[in-house]
N, C-alpha and C positions, 0 to 999 in steps of 0.2 A: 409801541407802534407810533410812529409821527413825530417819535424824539429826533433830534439830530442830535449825536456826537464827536467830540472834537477835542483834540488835544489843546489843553491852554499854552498860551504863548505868552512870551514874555512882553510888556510893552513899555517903553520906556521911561524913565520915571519923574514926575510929575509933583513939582512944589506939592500943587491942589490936592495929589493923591494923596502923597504923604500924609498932608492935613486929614484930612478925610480919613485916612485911617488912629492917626489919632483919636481925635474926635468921636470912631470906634470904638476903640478902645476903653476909652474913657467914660462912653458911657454903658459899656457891657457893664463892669461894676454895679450899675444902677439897676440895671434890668434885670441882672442876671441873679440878685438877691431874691431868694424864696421862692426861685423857681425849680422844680423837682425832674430836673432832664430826664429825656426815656436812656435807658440802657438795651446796650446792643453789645453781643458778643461774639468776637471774634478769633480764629484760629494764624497763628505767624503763618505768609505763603496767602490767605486767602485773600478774597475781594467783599468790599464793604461799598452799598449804597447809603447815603447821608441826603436823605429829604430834607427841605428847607419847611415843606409845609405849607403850601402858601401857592395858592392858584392864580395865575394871571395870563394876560394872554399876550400876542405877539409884538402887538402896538404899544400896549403896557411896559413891556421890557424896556421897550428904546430909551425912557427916561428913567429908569430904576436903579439904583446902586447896591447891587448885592454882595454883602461881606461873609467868607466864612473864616471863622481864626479855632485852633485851639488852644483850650487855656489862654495865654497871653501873647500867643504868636500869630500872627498872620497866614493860613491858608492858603485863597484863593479870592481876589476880587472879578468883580465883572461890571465894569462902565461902559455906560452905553451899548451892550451887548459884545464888549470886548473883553477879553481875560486875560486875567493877569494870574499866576501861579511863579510862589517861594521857592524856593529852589531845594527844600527838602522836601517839596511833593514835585517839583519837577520830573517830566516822562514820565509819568508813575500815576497821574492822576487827570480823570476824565469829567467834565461839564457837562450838564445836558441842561439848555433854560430853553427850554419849552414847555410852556404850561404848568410843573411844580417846580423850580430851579431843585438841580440837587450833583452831587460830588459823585461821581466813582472813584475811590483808592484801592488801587493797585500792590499788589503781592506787600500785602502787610508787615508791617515791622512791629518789634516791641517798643518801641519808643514813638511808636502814633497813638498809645491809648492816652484818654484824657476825655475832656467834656470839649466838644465841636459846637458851636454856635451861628448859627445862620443869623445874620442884619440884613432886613430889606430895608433901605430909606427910599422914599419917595417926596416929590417934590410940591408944593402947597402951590396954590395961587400965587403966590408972588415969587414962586421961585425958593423956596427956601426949601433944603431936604431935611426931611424929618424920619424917625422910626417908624415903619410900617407896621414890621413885622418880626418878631425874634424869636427863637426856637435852639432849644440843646439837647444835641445827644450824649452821653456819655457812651463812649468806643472802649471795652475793654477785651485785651489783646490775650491771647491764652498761649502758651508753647510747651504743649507737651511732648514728653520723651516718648519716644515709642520701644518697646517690650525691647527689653535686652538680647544678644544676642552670646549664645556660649558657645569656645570654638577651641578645638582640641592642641595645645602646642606641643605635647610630645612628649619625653621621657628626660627630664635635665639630672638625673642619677636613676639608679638600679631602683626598682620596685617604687620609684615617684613620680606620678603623672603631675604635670601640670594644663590646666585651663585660664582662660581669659573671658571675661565679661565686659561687656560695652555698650553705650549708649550711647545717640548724640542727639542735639538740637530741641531742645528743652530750658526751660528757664522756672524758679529760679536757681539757682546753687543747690545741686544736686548731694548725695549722700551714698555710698555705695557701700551695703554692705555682704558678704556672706554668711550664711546658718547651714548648722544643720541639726537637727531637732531641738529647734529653738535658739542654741547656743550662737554668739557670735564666734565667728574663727579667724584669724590673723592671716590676712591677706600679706602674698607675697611683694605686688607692687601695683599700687593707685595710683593713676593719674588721675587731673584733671585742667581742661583748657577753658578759654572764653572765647570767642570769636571777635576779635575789637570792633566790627561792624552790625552785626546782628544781636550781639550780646547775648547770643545762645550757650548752649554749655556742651562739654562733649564729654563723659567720664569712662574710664576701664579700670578694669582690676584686675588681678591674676590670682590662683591658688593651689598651692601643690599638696596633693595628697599619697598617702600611701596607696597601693594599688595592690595588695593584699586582703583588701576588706569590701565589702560591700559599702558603697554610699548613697545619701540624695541629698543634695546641697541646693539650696535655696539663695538666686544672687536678687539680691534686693536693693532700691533704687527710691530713697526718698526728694521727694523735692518741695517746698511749704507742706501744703497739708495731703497731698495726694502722695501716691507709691505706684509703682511698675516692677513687675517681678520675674522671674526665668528661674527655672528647675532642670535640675542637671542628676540622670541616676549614673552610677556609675555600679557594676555588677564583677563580682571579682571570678577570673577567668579559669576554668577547671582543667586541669591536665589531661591531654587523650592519651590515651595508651598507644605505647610504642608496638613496633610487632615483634621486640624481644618481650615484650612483657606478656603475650599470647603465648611463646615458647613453650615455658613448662606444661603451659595445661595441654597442648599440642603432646608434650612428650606422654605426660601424664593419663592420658585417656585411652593411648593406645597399652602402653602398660597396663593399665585398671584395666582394661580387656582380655588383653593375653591371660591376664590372671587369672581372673574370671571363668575364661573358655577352660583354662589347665584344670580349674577347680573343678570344674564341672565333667570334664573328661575323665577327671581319678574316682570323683563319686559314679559316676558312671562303670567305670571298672571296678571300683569296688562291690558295686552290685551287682557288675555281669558274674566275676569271682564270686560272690556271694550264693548267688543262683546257681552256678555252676558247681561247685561245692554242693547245692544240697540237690541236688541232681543225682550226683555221684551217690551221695549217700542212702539216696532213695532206691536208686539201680542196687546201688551193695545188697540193703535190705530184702529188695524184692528177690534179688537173686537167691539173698539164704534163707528166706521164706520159700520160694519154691524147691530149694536141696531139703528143707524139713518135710515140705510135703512128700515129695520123691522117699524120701526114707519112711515116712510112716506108711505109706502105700506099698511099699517093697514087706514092711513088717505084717503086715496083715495079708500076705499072698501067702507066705512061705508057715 
């Protein structure tokens, strides 16, 4: 609250500046031995503030000469409360000198890390500018890959699937590789680009495999000392059954029936016959059991 911000403008350029920034220059060198800069870390795409460190107030500024350079390149100056900005932070980078001077940089690149140095000179009684005040950060720049992506291309022969693996926007020099249970596997085709402006990286691969087996392939993405990774299953496809292949058993069950029922019909007749038979035989009996009785009662009348 109560900063004002402003984009720096270019101001034209000036023997005195010039010197002046030599004279910076030249004596970072001196100042800048044994001193243990803070470390600030940052992501490609993001925004970094850069504090000078150093409190003064409005009236103050009007005479102050504040330099920032990285490493050995010139930044941003501000004389007189006017700004001057290089042309590879050009649009990109924001002033605030009110109360602590300090730098906004804008959608960060990989070639802005390095150690940032704030020089305040201020001017003696007699007019002479001297070193105020001096302060370094060390800005390092990060660009990681983000998690691969795996994407189906289709069938290039009978029973061989092919995929693709890819990454982009990462630094530094990427490494792709595939596994699968542990084993590396020969990828069908790697690229890999560089961005001539961002010096990011972009890498894919391809890999065909049989599609008779079950898999799980592992595409893996080195780059210094970190990794990013994407897992791929793949599950091999089982045949459904046709409705010819329902057929026999369709035919099958009604026959196993018929049979069944016939069988059961003849055991069934077999037994009624069987019953029937001893029926008869029973009726025979009884019948000439009663002619014997008949006869022995006719012998004992007469």
């Amino acid at each position: 609250m109560g900063h004002t911000m402003k984009w720096g403008t270019l101001l034209p350029k000036r023997p005195c500046l010039w010197l002046s920034q030599l004279l910076v220059l030249a004596g970072l060198f001196h100042f800048c031995s044994g001193i243990t800069p803070k470390s600030v870390t940052k992501r490609v795409k993001e925004t970094v503030v850069l504090s000078c460190d150093y409190n003064t107030t409005t009236e103050e500024l009007a005479s102050l000469r504040i330099y920032w350079q990285k490493d050995s390149k010139m930044v941003l100056a501000i004389l007189l409360g006017k700004v001057q900005v290089w042309s590879e932070y050009e649009n990109r980078t924001i002033t605030d000198i009110n109360n602590n001077p300090r730098i906004v940089i804008l959608a960060l690149r990989l070639s802005d890390s390095g150690t940032y140095t704030c020089v305040i000179q201020k001017p003696d009684l007699k007019g002479t500018y001297k070193v105020e005040h001096l302060t370094s950060v060390k800005l390092m720049i990060r660009a990681d890959f983000p998690v691969p992506t795996i994407n189906d291309l289709g069938n290039p022969s009978p029973n061989i699937r092919r995929v693709i693996c890819s990454t982009s926007g990462g630094f530094p020099r990427p490494y792709l590789s595939w596994l699968e249970n542990g084993e590396e596997l020969n990828a069908t085709n790697t690229t890999l680009s560089q961005d001539p402006e961002t010096k990011l990286y972009t890498i894919s691969s391809e890999l065909d495999f049989n599609m008779t087996s079950d898999h799980n392939f592992l595409c893996l993405v080195k780059y210094g000392d970190l990794t990013v990774s994407q897992t791929f299953y793949w599950q091999e496809s089982k045949p459904t059954p046709s409705a010819n292949q329902h057929l026999p058993w369709t035919i099958i069950i009604p026959v196993s029936a018929c049979g069944i029922s016939v069988i059961i019909a003849v055991i069934l007749a077999c037994l009624t016959c069987r019953n029937a038979a001893r029926c008869r035989r029973r009726r025979r009996n009884e019948n000439m059991e009663m002619e014997r009785w008949s006869v022995s009662i006719k012998s004992v009348e007469g």
